[in-house]
Each structure stands twice: as C-alpha cells, then as structure tokens.
C-alpha positions in Angstrom: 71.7 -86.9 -40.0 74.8 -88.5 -41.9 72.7 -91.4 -42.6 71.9 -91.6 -46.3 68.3 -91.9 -45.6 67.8 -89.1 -43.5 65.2 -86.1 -44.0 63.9 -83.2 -43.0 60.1 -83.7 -43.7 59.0 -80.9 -42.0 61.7 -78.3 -42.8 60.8 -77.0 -46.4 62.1 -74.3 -49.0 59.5 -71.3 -47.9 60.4 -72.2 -44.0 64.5 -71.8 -44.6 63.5 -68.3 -46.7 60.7 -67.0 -45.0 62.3 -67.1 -41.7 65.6 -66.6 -43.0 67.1 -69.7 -41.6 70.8 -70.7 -41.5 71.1 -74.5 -41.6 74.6 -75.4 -41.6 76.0 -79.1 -41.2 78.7 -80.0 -38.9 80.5 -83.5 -38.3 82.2 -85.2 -36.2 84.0 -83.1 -33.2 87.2 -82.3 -31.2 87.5 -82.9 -27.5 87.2 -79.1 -26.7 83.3 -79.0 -28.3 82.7 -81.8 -25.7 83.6 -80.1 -22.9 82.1 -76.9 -24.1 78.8 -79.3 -24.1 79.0 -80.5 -21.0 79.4 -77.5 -19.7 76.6 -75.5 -21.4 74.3 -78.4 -20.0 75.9 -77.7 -16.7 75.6 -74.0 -16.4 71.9 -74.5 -18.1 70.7 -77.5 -16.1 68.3 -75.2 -14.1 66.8 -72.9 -16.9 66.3 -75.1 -19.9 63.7 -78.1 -20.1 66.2 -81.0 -20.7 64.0 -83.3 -19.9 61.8 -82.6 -23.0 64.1 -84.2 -24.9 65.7 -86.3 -22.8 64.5 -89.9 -21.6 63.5 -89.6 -18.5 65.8 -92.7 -16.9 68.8 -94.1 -17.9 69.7 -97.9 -19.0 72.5 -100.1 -17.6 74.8 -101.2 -19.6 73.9 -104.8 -19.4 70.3 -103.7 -20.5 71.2 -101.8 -23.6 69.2 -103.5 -25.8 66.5 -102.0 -24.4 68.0 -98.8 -24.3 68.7 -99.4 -28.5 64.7 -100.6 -28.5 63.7 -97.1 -26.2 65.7 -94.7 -29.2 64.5 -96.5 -32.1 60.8 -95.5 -30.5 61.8 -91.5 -31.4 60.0 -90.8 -28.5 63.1 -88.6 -27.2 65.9 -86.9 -28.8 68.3 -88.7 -26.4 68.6 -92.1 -24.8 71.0 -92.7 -22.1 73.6 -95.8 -21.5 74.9 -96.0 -17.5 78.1 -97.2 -18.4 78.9 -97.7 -14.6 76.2 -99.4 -13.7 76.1 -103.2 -15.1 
C-alpha cells in the first residue's frame, strides 16, 4: 500500500462509518513483529484457511521470475520464494 498508486476501490466512506471501521496504517517493522508473525501462523496453521490466500506452491529461487509473473497475476495475496532450493 505505500505505493503512490495504490487504492482501495472497494473500501468506501459509508463502509468505514457504517460498520464503524478502524483502518490504521502501519510501516515498516521490528524483528519482534516478525516473530510474533511467524508464530501466530504457527499456532493457527490448523484453524485458519491459509491457503486462501496463499499460493498454493512455492518457486525456487533460480525461477523467480516466475514467481514475480505468479504475484503480479493478484491471484493470491502471497507468493512464495524457496530461497534454499536453487
């Protein structure tokens, strides 16, 4: 979202008062909120529907020009790089 051209299209006015939405922005990150990540999709990894919004394989690193391709799709929220596997 900290790309000038970015939008909400669906997210109007009436949505953010009618259902009394907070929206608040947040960049960039310390190493603690990635270990609290990591471990929320750990202790979750059974109950939530990951893959919804994952893709459903990753890409080696030596194929991530595809993987660029796959994310510029939108088709999932999240495309994953294998940086072990080459």
């Amino acid at each position: 979202m900290v790309h000038p051209d970015s939008q909400l299209s669906t997210l109007t006015g009436e949505t953010i008062v009618r259902k009394c939405l907070t929206i608040r922005g947040v960049h960039n990150y310390t190493p603690w909120n990635l270990s609290e990540a990591v471990g929320f999709l750990d202790r979750h990894k059974g109950s939530l529907p990951f893959e919804s919004v994952l893709a459903p394989s990753s890409h080696p690193l030596s194929k991530i020009d595809d993987a660029v391709a796959e994310a510029q799709k939108g088709r999932y929220c999240r495309v994953a790089v294998d940086c072990a596997s080459v």
